[in-house]
Biopython code that builds the backbone (N, CA, C, O; Angstrom):
import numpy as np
from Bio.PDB.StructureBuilder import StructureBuilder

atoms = [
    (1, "UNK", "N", (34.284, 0.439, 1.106)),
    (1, "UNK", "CA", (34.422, -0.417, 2.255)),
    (1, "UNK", "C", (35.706, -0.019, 2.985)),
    (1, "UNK", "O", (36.733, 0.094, 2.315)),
    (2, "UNK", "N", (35.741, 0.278, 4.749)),
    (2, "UNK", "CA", (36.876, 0.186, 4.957)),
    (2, "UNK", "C", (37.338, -0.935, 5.381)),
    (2, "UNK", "O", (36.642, -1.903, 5.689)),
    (3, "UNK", "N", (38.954, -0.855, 5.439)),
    (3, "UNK", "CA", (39.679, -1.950, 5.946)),
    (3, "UNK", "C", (40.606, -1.467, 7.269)),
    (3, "UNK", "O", (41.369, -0.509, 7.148)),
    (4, "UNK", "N", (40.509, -2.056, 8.288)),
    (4, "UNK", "CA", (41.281, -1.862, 9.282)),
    (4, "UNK", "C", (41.431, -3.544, 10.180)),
    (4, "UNK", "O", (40.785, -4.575, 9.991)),
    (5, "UNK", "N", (42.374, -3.296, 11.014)),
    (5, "UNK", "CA", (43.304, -4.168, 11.433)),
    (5, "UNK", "C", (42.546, -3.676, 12.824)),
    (5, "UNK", "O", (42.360, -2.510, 13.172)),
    (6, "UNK", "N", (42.086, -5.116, 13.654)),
    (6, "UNK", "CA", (42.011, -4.753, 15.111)),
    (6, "UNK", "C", (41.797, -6.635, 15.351)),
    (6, "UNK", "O", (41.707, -7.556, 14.539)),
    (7, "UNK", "N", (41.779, -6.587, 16.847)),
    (7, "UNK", "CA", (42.445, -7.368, 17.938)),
    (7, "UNK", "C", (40.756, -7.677, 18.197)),
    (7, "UNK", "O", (39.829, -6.910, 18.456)),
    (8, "UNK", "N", (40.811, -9.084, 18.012)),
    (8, "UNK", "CA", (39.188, -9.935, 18.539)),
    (8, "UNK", "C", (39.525, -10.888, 19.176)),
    (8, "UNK", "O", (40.679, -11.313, 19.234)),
    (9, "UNK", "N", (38.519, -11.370, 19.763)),
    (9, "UNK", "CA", (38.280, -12.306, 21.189)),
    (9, "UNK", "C", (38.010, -13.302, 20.105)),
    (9, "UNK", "O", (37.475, -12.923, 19.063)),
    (10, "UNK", "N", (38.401, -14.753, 20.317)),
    (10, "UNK", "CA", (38.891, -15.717, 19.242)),
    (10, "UNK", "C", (37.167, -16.302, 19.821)),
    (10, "UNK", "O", (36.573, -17.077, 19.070)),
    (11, "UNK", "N", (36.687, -15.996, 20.760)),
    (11, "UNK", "CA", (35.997, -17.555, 21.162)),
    (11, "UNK", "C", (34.616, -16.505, 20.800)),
    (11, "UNK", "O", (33.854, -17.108, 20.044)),
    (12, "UNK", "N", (34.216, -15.405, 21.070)),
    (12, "UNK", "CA", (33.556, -14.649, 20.724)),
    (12, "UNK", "C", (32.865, -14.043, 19.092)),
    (12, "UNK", "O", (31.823, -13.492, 18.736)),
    (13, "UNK", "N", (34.314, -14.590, 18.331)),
    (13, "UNK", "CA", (33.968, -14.630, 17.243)),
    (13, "UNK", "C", (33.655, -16.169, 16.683)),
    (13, "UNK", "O", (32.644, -16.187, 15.980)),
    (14, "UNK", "N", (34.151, -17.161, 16.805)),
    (14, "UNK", "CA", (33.638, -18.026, 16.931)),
    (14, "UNK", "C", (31.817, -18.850, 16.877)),
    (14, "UNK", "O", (31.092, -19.540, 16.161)),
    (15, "UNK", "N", (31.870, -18.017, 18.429)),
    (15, "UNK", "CA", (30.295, -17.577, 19.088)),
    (15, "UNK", "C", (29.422, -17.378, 18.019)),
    (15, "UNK", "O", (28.503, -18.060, 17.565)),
    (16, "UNK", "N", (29.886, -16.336, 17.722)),
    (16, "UNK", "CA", (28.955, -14.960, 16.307)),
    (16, "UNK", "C", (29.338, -16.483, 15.248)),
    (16, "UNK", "O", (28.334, -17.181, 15.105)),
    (17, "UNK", "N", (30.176, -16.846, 14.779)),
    (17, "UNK", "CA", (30.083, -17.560, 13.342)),
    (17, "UNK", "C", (29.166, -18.567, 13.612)),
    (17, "UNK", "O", (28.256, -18.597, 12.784)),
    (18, "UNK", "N", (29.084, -19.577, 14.674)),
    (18, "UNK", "CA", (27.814, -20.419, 14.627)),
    (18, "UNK", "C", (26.690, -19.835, 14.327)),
    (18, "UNK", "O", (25.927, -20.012, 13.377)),
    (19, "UNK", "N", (26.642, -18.951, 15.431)),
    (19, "UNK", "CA", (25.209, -18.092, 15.091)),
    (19, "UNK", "C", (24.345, -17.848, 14.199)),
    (19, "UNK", "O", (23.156, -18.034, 13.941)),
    (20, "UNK", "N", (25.703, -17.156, 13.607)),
    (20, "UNK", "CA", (25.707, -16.341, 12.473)),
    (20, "UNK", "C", (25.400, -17.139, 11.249)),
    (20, "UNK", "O", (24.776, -16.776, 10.252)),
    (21, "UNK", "N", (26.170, -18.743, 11.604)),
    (21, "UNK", "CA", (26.225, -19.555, 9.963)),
    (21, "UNK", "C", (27.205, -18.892, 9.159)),
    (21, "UNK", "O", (27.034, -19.378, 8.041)),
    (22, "UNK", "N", (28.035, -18.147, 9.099)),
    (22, "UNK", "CA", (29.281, -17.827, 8.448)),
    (22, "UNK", "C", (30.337, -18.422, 7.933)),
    (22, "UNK", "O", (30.403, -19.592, 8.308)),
    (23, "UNK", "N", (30.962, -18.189, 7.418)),
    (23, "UNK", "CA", (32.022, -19.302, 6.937)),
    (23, "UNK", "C", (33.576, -18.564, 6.741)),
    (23, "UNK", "O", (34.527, -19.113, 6.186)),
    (24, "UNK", "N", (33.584, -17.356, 7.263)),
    (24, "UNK", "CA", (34.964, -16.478, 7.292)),
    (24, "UNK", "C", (34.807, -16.029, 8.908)),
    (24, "UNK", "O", (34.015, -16.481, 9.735)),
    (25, "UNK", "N", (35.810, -15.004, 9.072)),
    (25, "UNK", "CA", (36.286, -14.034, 9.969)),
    (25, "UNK", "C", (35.402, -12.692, 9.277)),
    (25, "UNK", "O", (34.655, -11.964, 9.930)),
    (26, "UNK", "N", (35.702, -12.551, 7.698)),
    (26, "UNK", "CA", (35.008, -10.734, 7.636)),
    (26, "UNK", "C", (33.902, -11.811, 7.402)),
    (26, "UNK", "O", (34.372, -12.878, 7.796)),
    (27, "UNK", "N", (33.035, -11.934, 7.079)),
    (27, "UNK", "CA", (31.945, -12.529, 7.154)),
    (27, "UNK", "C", (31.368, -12.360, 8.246)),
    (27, "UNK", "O", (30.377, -11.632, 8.181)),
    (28, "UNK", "N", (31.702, -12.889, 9.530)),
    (28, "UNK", "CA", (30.943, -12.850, 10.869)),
    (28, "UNK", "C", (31.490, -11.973, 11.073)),
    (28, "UNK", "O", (31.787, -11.997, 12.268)),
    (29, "UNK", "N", (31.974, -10.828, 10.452)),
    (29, "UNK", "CA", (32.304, -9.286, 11.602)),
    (29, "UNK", "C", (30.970, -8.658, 10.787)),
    (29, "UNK", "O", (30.070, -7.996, 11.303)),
    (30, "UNK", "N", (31.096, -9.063, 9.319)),
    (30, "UNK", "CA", (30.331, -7.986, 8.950)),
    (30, "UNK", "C", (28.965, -8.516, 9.118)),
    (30, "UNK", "O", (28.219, -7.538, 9.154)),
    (31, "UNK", "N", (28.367, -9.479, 9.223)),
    (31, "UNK", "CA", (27.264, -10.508, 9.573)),
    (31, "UNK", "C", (26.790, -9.722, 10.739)),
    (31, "UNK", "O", (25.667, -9.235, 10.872)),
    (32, "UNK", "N", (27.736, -9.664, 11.527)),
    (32, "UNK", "CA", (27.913, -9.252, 12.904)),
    (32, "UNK", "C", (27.104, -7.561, 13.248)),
    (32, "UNK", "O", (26.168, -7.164, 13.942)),
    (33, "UNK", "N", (28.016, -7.006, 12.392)),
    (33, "UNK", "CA", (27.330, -5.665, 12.387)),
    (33, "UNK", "C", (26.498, -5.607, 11.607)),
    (33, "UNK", "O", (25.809, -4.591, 11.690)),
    (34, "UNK", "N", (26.290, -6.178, 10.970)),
    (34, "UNK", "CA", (24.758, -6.064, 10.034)),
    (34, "UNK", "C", (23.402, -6.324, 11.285)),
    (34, "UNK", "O", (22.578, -5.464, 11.596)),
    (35, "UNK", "N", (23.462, -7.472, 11.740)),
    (35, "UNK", "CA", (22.473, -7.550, 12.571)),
    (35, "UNK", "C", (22.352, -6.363, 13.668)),
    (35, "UNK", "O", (21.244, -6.079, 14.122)),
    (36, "UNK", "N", (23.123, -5.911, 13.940)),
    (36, "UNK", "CA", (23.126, -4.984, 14.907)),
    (36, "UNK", "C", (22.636, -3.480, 14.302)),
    (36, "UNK", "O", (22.063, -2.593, 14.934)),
    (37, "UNK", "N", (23.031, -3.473, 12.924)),
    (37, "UNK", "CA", (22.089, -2.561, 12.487)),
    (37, "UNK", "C", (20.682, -2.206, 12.314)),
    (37, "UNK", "O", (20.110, -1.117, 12.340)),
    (38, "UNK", "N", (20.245, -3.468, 12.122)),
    (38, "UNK", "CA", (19.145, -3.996, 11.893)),
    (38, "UNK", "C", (18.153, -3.979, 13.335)),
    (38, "UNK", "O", (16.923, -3.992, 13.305)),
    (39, "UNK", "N", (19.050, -3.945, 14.677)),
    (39, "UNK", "CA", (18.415, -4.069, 15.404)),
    (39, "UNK", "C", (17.929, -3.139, 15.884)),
    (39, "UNK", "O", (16.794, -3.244, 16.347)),
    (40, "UNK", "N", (18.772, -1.657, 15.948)),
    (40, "UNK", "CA", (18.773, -0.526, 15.584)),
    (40, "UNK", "C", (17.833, 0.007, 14.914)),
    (40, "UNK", "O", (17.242, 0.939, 15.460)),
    (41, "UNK", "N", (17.468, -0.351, 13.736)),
    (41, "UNK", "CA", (16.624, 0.156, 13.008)),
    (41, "UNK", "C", (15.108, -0.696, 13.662)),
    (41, "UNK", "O", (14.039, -0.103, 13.804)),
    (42, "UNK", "N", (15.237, -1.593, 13.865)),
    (42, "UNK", "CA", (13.966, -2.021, 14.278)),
    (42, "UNK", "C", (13.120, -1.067, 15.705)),
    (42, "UNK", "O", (12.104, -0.382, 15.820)),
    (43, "UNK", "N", (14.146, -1.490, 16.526)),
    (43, "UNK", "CA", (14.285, -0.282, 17.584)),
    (43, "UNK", "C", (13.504, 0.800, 17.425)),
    (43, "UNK", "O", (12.543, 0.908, 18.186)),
    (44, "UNK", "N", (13.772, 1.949, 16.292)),
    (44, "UNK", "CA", (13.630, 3.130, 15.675)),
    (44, "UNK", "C", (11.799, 2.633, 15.455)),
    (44, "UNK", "O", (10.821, 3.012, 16.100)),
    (45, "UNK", "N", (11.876, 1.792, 14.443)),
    (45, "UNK", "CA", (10.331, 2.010, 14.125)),
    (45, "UNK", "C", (9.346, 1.336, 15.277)),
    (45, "UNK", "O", (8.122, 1.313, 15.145)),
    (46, "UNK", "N", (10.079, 0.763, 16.482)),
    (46, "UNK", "CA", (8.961, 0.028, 17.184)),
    (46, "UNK", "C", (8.802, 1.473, 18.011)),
    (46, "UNK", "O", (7.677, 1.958, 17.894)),
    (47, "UNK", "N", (9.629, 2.150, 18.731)),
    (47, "UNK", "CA", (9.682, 3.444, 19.234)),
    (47, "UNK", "C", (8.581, 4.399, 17.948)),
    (47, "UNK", "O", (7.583, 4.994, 18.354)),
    (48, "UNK", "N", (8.903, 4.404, 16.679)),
    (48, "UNK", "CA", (7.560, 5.229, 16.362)),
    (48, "UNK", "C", (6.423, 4.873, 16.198)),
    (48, "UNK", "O", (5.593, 5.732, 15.900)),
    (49, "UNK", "N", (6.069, 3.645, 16.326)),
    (49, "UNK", "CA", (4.609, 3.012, 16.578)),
    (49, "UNK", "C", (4.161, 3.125, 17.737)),
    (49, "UNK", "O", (2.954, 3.239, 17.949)),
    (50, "UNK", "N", (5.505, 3.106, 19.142)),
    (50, "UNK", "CA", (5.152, 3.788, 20.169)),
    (50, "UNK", "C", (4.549, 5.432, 20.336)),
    (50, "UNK", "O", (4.189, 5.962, 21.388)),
    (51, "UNK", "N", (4.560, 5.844, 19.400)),
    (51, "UNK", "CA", (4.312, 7.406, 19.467)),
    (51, "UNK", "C", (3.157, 7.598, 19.037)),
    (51, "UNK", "O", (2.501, 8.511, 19.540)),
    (52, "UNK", "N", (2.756, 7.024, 18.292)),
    (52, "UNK", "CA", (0.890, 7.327, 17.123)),
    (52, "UNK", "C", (-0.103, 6.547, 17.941)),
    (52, "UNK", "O", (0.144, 5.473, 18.489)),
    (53, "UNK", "N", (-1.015, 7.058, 17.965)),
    (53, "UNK", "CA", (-2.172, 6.706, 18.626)),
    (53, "UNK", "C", (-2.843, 5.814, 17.715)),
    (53, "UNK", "O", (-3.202, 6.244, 16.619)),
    (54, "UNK", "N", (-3.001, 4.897, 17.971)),
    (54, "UNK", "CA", (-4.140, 3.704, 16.928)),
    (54, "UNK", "C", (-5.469, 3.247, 17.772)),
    (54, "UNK", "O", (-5.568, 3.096, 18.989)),
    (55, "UNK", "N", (-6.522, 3.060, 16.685)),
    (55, "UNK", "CA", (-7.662, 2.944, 17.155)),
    (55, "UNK", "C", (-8.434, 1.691, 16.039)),
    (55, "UNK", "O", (-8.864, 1.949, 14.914)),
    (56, "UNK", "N", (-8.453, 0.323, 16.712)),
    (56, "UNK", "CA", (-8.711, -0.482, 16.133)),
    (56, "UNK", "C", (-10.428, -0.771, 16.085)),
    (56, "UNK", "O", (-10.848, -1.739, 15.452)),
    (57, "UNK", "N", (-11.356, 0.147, 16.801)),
    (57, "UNK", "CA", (-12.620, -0.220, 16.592)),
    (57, "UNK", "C", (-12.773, -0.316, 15.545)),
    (57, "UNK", "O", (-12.119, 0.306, 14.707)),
    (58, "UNK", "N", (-13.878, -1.298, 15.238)),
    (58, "UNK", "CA", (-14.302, -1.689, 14.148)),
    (58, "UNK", "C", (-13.735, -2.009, 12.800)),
    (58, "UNK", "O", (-14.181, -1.970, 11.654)),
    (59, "UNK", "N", (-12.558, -2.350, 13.362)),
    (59, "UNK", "CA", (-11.311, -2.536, 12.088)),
    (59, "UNK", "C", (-11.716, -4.670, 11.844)),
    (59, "UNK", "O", (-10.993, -5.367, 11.132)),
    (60, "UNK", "N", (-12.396, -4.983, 12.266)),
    (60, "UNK", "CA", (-12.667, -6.474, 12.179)),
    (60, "UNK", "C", (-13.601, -6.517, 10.859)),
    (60, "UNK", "O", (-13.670, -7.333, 9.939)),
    (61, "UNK", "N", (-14.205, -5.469, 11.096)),
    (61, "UNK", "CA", (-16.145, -5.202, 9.930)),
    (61, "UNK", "C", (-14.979, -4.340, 8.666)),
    (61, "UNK", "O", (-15.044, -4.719, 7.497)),
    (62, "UNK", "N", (-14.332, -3.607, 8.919)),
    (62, "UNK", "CA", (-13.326, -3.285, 7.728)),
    (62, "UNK", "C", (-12.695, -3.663, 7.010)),
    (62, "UNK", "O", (-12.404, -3.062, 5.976)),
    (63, "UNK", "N", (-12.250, -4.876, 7.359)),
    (63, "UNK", "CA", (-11.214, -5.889, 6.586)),
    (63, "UNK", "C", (-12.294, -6.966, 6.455)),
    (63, "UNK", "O", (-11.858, -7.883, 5.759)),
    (64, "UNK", "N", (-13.314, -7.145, 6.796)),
    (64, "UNK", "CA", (-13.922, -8.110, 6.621)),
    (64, "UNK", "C", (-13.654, -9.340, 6.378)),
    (64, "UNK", "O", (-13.849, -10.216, 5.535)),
    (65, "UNK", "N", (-12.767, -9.011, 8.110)),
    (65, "UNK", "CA", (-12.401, -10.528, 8.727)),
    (65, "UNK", "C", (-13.352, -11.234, 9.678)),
    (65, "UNK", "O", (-13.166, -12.392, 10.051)),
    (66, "UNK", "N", (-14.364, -10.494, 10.045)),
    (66, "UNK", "CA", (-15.389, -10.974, 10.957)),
    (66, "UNK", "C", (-14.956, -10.971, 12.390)),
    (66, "UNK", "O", (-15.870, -10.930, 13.214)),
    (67, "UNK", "N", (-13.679, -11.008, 12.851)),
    (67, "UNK", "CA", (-13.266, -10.530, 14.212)),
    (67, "UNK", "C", (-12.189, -12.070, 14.596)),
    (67, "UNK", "O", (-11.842, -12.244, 15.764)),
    (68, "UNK", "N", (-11.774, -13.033, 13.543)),
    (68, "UNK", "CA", (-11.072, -14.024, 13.889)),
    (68, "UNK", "C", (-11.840, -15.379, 13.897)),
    (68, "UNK", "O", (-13.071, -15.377, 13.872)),
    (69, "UNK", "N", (-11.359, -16.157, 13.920)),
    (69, "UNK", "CA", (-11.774, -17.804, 14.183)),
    (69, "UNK", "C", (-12.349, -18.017, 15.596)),
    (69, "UNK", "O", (-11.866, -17.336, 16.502)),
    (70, "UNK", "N", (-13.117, -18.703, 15.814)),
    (70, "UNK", "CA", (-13.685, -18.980, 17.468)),
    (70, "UNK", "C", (-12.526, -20.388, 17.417)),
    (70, "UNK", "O", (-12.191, -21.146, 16.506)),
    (71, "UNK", "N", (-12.151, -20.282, 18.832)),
    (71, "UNK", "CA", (-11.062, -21.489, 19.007)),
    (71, "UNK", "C", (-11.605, -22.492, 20.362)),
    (71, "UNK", "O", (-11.067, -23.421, 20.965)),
    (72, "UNK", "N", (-12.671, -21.938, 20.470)),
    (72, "UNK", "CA", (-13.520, -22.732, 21.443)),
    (72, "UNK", "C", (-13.491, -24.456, 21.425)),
    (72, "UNK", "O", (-13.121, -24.914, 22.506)),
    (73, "UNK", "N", (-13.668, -25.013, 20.860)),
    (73, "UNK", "CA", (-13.830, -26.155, 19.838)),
    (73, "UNK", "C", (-12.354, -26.637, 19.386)),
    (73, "UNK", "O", (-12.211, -27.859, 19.346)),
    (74, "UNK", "N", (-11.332, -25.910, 19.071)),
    (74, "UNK", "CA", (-9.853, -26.130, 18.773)),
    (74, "UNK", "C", (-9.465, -27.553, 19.337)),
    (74, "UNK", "O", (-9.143, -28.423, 18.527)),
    (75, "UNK", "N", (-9.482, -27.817, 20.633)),
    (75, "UNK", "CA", (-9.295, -28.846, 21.836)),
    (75, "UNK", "C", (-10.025, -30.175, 20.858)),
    (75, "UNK", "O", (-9.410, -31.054, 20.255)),
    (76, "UNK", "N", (-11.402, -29.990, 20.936)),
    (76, "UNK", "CA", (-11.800, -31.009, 20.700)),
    (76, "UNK", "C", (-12.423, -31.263, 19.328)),
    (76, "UNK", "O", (-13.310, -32.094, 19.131)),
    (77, "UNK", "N", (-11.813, -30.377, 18.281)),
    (77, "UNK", "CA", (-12.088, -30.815, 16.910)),
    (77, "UNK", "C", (-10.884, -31.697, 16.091)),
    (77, "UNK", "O", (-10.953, -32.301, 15.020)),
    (78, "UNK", "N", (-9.533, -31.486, 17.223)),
    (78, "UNK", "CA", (-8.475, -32.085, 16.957)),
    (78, "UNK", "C", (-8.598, -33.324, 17.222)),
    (78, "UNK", "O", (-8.535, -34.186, 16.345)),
    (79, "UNK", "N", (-8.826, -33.626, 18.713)),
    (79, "UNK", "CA", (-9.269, -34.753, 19.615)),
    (79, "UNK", "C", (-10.287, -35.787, 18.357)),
    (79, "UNK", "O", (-10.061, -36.979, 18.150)),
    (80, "UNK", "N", (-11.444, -34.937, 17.622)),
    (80, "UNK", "CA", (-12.055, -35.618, 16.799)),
    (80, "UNK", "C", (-11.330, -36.376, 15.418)),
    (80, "UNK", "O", (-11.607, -37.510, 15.026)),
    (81, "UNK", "N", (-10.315, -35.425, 14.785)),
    (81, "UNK", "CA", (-10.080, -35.494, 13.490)),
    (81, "UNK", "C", (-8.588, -36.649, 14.453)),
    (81, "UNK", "O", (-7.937, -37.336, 13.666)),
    (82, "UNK", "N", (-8.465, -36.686, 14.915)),
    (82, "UNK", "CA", (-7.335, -37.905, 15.606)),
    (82, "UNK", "C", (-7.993, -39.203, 15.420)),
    (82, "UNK", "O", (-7.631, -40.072, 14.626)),
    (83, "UNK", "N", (-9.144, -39.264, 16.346)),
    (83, "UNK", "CA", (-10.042, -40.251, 16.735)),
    (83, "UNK", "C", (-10.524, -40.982, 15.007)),
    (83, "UNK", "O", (-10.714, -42.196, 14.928)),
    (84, "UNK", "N", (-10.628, -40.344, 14.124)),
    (84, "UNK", "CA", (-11.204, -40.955, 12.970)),
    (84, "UNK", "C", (-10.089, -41.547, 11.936)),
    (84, "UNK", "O", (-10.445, -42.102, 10.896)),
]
sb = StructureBuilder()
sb.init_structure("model")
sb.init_model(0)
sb.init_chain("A")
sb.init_seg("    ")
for serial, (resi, resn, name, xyz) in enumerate(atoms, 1):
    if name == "N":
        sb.init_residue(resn, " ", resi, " ")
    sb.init_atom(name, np.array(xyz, "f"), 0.0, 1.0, " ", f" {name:<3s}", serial, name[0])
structure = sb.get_structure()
C-alpha cells in the first residue's frame, strides 16, 4: 500500500463519505477509488459486448422460457386480487 500526503477539498470529501457510508478519511479515499475502478472496469466489458455480434433468435425455445409472461392482464389481475 502506498502512503502519501496530499491536500483535499474538505466538503468534497465529506460528499464521497455520505455516499460512500464511510466512517474515516482513508476509507472514503480508498472507497473512493475503488468505485472508480470499478467503473472502469465495467466500462471495459460493456465496450466488449459492444463489439460481438449476438443473435437472440430462438433463444426463448432454448432456455425454455417460452418467450416471458404476457402482462396484458397485469392492470387488472391486481385491480382483482385488491378487490377480494
Amino acid at each position: 500500500m502506498t502512503r502519501i500526503t496530499v491536500d483535499v477539498n474538505d466538503e468534497w470529501l465529506e460528499a464521497a463519505r455520505e455516499v460512500l457510508g464511510t466512517e474515516t478519511k482513508v476509507a472514503t479515499i480508498n472507497a473512493a477509488l475503488h468505485a472508480f475502478a470499478l467503473r472502469r472496469q465495467a466500462r471495459e466489458i460493456v465496450s466488449a459486448f459492444d463489439q460481438v455480434e449476438m443473435d437472440f433468435t430462438d433463444s426463448a425455445e432454448a432456455w425454455r422460457y417460452g418467450g416471458g409472461r404476457d402482462l396484458g392482464r397485469l392492470v387488472e389481475d391486481a385491480r382483482d386480487s385488491e378487490a377480494a
